[in-house]
C-alpha positions in Angstrom: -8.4 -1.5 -0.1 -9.4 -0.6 3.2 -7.3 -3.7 4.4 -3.9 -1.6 3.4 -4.7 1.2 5.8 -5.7 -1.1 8.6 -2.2 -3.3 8.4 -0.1 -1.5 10.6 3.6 -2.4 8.8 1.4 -1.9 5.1 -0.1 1.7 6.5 3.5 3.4 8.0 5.4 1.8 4.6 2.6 4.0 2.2 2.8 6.9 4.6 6.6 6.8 4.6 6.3 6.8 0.6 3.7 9.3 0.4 5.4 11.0 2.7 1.6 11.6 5.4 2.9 14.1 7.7 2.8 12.8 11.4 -0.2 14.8 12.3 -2.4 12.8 9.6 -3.5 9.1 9.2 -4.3 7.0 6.4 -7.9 5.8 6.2 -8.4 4.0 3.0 -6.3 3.5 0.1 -6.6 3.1 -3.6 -4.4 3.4 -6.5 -4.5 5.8 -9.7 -2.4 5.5 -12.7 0.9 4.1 -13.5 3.7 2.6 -10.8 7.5 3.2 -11.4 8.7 -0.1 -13.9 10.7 -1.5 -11.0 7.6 -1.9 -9.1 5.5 -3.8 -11.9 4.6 -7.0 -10.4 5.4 -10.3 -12.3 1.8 -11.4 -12.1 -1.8 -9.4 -11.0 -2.4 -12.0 -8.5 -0.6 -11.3 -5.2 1.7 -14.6 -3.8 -0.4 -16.2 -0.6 2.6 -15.0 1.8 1.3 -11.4 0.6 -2.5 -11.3 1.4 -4.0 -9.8 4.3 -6.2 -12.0 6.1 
């Protein structure tokens, strides 16, 4: 998910939740284990208006 890191708005909205201190940079992201329920998505496909491209 390379694509995450290099989206600029997508990359500082993960390192404001991860909370990336300012000296450090994301390169790469994936995801392990479970999401908080009010982030469950209604569907695994992503709408178009979200894809990178």
């Amino acid at each position: 998910m390379s694509a995450s890191a290099n989206d600029v708005d997508t990359r500082t909205a993960l390192e404001q939740d991860c909370q990336v201190p300012a000296d450090r940079r994301i390169a790469n992201v994936f995801r392990v284990g479970r999401i908080a329920d009010s982030a469950v998505a209604e569907s695994p496909r992503l709408r178009v208006s979200e894809l990178l491209v």
